[in-house]
Structures are given as C-alpha cells and as structure tokens.
DRENLO-697578 format. One record per residue: residue number from 1; residue in three letters; x, y, z of N, C-alpha, C in turn. Coordinates in Angstrom, 2 decimals, padded with zeros to 5 digits. Layout:
BEGIN
@num->NUM | residu->Ala | n.east->X | n.north->Y | n.up->Z | ca.east->X | ca.north->Y | ca.up->Z | c.east->X | c.north->Y | c.up->Z
...
! end
This chain:
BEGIN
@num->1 | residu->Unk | n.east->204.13 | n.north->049.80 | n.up->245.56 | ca.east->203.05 | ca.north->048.83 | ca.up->245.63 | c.east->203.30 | c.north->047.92 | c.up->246.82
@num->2 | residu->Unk | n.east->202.51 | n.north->047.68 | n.up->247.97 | ca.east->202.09 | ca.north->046.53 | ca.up->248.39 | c.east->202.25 | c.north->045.39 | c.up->248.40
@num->3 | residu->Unk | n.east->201.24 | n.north->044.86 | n.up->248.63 | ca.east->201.41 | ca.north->043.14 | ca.up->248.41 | c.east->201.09 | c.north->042.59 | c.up->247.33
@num->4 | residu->Unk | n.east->201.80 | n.north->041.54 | n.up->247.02 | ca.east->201.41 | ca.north->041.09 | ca.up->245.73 | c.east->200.35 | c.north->039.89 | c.up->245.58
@num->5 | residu->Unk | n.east->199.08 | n.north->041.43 | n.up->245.41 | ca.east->197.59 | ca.north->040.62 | ca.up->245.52 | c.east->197.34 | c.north->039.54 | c.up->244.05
@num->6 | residu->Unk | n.east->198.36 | n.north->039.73 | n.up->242.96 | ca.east->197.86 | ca.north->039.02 | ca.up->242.11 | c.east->198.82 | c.north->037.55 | c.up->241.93
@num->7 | residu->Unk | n.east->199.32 | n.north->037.08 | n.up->242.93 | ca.east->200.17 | ca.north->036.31 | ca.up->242.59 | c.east->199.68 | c.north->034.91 | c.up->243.85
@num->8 | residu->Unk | n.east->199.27 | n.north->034.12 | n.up->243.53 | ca.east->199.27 | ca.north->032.50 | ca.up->244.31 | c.east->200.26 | c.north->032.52 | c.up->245.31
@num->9 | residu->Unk | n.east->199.90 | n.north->032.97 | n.up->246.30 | ca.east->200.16 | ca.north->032.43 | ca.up->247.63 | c.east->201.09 | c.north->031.15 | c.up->248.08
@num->10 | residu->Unk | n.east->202.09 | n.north->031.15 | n.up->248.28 | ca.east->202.79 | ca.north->029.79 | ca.up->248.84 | c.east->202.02 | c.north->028.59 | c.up->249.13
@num->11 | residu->Unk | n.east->201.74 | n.north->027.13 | n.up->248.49 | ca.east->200.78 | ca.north->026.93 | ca.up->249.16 | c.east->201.89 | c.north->025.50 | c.up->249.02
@num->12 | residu->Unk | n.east->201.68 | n.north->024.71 | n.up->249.85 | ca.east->201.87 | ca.north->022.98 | ca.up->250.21 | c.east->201.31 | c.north->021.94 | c.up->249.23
@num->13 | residu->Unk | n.east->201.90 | n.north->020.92 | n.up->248.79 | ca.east->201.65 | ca.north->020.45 | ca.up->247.97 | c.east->200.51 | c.north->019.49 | c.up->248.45
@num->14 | residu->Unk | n.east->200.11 | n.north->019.88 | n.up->249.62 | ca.east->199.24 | ca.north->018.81 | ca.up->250.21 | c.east->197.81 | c.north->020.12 | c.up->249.70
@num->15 | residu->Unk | n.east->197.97 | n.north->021.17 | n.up->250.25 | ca.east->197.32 | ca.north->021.88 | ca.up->250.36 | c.east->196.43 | c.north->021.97 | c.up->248.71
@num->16 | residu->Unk | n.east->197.59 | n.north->021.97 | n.up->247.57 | ca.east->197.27 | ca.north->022.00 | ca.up->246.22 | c.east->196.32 | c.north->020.73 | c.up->245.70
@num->17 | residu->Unk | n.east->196.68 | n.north->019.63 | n.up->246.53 | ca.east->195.99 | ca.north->018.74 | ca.up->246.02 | c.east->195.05 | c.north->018.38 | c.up->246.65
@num->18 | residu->Unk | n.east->194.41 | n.north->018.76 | n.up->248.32 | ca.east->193.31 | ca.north->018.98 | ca.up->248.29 | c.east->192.38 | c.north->019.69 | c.up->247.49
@num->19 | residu->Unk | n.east->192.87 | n.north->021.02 | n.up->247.27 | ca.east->192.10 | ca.north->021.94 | ca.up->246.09 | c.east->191.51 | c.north->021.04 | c.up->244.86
@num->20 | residu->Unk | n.east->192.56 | n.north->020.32 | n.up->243.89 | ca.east->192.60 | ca.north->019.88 | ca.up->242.77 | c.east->191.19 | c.north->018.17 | c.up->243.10
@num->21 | residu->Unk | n.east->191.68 | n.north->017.64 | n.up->244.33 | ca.east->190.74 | ca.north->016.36 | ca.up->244.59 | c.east->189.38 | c.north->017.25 | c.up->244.20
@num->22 | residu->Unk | n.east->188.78 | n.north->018.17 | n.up->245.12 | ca.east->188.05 | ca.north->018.78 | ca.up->245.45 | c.east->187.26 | c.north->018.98 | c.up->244.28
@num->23 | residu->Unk | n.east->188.19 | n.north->019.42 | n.up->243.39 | ca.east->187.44 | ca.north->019.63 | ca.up->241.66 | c.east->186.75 | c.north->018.40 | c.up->241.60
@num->24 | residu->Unk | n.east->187.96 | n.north->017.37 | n.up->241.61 | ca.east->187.88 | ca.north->016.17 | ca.up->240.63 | c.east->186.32 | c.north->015.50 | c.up->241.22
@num->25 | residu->Unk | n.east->186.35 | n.north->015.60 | n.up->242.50 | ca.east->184.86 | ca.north->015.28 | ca.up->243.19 | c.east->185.56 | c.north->013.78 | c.up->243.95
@num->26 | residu->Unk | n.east->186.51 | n.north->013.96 | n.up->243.87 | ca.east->187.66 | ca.north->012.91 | ca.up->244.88 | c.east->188.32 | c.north->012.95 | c.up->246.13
@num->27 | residu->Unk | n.east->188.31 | n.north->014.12 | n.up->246.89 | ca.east->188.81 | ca.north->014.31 | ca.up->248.00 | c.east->188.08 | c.north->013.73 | c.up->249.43
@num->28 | residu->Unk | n.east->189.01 | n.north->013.44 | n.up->250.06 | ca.east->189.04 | ca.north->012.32 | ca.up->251.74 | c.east->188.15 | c.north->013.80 | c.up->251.76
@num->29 | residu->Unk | n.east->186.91 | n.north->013.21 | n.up->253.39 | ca.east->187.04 | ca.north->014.56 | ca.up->254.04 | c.east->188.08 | c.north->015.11 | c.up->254.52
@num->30 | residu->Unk | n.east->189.48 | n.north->014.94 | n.up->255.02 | ca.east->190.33 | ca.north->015.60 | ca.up->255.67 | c.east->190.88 | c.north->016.65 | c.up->254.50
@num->31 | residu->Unk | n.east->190.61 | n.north->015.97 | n.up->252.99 | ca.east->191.77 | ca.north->016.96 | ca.up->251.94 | c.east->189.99 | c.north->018.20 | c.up->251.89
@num->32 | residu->Unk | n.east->188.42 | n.north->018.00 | n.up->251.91 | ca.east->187.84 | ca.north->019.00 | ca.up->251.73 | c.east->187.69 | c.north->019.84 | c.up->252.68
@num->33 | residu->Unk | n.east->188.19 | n.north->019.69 | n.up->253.46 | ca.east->188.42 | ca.north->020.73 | ca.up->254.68 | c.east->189.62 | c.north->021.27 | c.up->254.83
@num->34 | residu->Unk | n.east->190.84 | n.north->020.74 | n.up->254.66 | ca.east->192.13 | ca.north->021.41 | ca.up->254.17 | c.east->192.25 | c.north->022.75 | c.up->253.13
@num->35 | residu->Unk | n.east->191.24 | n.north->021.69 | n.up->251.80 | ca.east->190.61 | ca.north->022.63 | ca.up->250.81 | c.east->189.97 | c.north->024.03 | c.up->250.78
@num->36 | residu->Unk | n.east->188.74 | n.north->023.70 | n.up->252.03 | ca.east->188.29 | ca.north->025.53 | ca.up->252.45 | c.east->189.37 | c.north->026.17 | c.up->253.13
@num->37 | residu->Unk | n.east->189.78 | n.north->025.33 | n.up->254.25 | ca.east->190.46 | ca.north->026.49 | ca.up->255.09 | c.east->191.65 | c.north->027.11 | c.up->254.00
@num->38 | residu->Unk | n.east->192.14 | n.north->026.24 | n.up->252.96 | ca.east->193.28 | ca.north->027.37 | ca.up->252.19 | c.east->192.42 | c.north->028.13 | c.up->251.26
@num->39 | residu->Unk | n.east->191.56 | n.north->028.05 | n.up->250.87 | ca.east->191.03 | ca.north->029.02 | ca.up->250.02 | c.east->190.66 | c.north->030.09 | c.up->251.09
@num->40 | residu->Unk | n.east->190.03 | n.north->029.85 | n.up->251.73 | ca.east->189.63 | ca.north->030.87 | ca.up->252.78 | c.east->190.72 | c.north->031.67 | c.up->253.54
@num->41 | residu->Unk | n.east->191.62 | n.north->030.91 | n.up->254.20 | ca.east->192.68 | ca.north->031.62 | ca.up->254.40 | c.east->193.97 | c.north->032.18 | c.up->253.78
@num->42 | residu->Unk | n.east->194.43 | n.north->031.39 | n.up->252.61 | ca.east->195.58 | ca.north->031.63 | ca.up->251.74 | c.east->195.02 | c.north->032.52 | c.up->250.46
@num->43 | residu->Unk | n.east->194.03 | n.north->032.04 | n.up->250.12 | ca.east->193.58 | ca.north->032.64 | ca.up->248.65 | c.east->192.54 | c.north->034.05 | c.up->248.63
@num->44 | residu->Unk | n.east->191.68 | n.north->033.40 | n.up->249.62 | ca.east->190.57 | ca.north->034.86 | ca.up->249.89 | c.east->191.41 | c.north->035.54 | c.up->251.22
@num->45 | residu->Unk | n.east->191.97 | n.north->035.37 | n.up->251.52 | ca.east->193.05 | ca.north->035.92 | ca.up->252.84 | c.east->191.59 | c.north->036.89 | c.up->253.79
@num->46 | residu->Unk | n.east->190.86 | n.north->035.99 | n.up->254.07 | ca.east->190.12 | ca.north->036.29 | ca.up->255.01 | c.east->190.00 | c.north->037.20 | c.up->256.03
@num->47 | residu->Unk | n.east->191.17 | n.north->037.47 | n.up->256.60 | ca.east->191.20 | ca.north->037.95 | ca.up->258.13 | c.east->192.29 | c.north->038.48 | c.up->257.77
@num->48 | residu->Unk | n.east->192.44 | n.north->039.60 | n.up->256.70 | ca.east->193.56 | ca.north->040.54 | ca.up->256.24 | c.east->192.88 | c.north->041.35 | c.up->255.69
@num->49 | residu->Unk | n.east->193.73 | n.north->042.87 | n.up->256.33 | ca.east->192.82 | ca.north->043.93 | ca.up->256.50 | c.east->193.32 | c.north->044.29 | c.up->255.52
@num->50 | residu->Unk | n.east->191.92 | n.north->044.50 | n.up->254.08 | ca.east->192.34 | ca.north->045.03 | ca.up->252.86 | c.east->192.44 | c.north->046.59 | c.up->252.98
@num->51 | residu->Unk | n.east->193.60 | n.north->046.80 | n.up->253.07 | ca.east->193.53 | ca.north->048.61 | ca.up->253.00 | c.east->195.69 | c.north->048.68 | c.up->252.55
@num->52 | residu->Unk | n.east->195.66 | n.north->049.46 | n.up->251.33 | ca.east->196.84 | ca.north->049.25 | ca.up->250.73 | c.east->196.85 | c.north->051.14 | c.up->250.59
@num->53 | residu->Unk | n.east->197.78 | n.north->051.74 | n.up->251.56 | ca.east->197.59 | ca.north->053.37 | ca.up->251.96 | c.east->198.32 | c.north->053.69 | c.up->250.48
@num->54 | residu->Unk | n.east->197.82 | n.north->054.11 | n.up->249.89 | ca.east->197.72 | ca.north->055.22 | ca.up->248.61 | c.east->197.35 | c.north->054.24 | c.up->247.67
@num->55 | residu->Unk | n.east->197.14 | n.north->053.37 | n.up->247.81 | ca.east->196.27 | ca.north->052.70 | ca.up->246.88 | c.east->194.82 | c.north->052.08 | c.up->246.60
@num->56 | residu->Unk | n.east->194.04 | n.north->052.87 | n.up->246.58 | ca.east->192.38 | ca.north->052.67 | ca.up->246.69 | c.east->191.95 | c.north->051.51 | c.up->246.16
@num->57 | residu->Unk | n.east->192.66 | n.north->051.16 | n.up->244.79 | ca.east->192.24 | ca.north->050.34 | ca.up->243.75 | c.east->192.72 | c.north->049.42 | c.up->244.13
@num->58 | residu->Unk | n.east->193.67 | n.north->048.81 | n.up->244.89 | ca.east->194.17 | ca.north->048.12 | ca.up->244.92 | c.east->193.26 | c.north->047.37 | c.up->246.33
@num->59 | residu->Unk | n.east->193.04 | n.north->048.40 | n.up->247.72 | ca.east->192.36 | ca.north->047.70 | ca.up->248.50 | c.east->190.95 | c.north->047.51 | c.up->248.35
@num->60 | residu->Unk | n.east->190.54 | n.north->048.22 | n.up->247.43 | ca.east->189.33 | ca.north->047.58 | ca.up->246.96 | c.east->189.04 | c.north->046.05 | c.up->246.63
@num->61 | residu->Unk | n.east->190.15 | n.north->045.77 | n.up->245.93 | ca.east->190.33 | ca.north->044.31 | ca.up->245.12 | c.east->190.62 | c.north->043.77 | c.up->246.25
@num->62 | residu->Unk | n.east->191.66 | n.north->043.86 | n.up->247.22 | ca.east->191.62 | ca.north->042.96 | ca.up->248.38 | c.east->190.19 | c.north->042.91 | c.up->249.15
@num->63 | residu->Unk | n.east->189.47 | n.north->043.90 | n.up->249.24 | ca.east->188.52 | ca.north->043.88 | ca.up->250.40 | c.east->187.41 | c.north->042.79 | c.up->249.54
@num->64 | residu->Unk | n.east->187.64 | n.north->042.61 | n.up->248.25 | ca.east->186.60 | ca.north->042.09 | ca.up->247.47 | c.east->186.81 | c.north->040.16 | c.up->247.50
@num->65 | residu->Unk | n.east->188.22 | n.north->040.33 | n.up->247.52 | ca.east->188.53 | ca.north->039.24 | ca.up->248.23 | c.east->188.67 | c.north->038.45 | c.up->249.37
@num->66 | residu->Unk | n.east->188.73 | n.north->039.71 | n.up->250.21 | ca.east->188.14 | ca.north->038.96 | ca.up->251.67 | c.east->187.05 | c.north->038.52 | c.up->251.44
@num->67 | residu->Unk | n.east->186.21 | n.north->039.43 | n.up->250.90 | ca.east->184.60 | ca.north->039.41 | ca.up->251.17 | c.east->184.12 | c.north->037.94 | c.up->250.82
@num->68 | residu->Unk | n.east->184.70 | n.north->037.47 | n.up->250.09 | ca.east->184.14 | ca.north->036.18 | ca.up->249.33 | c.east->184.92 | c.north->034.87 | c.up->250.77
@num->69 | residu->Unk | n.east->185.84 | n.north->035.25 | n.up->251.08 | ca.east->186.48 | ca.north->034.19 | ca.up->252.21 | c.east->185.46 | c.north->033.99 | c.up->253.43
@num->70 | residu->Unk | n.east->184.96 | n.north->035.57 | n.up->253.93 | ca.east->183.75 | ca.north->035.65 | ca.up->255.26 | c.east->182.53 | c.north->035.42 | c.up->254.85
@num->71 | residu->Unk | n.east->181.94 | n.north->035.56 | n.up->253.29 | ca.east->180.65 | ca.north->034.43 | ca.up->252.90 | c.east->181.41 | c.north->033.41 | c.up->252.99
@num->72 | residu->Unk | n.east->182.09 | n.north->032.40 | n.up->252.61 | ca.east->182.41 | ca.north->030.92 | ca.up->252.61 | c.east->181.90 | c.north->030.92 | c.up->254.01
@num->73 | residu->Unk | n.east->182.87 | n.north->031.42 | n.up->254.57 | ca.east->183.02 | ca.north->031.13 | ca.up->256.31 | c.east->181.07 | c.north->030.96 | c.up->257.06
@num->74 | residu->Unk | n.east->180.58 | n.north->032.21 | n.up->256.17 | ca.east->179.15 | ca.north->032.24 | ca.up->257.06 | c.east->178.08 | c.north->031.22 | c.up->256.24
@num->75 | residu->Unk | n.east->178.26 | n.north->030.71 | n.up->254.84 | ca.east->177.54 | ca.north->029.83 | ca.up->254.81 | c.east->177.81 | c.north->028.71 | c.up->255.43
@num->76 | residu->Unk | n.east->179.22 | n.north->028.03 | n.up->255.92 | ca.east->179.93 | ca.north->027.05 | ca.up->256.95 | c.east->178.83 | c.north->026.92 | c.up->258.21
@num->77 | residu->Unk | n.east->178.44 | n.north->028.33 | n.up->259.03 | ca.east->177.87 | ca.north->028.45 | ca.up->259.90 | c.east->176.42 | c.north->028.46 | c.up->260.07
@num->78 | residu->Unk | n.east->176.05 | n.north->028.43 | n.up->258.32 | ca.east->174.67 | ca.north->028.32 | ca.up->258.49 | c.east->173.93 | c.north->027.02 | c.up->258.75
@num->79 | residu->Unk | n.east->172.31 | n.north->027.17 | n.up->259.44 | ca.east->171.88 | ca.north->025.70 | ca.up->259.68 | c.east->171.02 | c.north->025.40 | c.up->258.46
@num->80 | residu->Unk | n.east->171.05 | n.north->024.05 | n.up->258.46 | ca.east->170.47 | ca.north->023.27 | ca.up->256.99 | c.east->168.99 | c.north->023.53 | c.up->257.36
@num->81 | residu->Unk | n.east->168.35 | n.north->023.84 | n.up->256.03 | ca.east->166.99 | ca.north->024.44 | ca.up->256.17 | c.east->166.17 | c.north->022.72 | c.up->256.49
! end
C-alpha cells in the first residue's frame, strides 16, 4: 500500500485552529485563509497526482479527493454574480 490516504496529515497547531475558528464562525481573516489553503492543500492534497500503481481503489479515492480541493480552488476564482 501507498500512502496513507486515510490518516490526517501533519498539520500545525496554528493551522488546526484556523480550521476549528472557521467552524466556530470566529476566525481573523488571516486564520480563514490559512484555513482553505490547508484543507486544500494538506487535506484535499490538491496538486497530488492520485494514481496509487496496483491500486485502482485506492486512486480513485485520492482522485475524489483532489477533486473537491480544485472545486474549492475554482469557486475562489469565480466572479460574484
């Protein structure tokens, strides 16, 4: 096996508690932007090429997880109607 897609990512305790503000509906802008970029990059691992060689099932689940990091990213880029 691969990487270990089911396990929380190393993350900074700064990083954790942007996440957690974020819930609470309490975070600085600096912790809700800390907030996407680790979900986007640490959690949906965005810009990691889901493909795990003899394991189909497995890069499936990664690619399913990118997928959700590059929507975040493209609603970021969309303009307000």
């Amino acid at each position: 096996m691969g990487r270990q897609w089911n396990k929380v990512p190393d993350l900074t305790e700064s990083e954790i508690n942007a996440i957690k503000h974020c819930w609470e509906g309490t975070a600085t802008d600096g912790q809700q932007r800390q907030a996407l970029e680790t979900i986007i990059d640490k959690l949906a691992t965005a810009d990691v090429i889901a493909f795990e060689p003899g394991a189909p099932d497995e890069g499936a689940f990664l690619a399913g997880r990118t997928f959700v990091g590059k929507q975040i990213r493209r609603v970021l880029r969309m303009k307000s109607k």
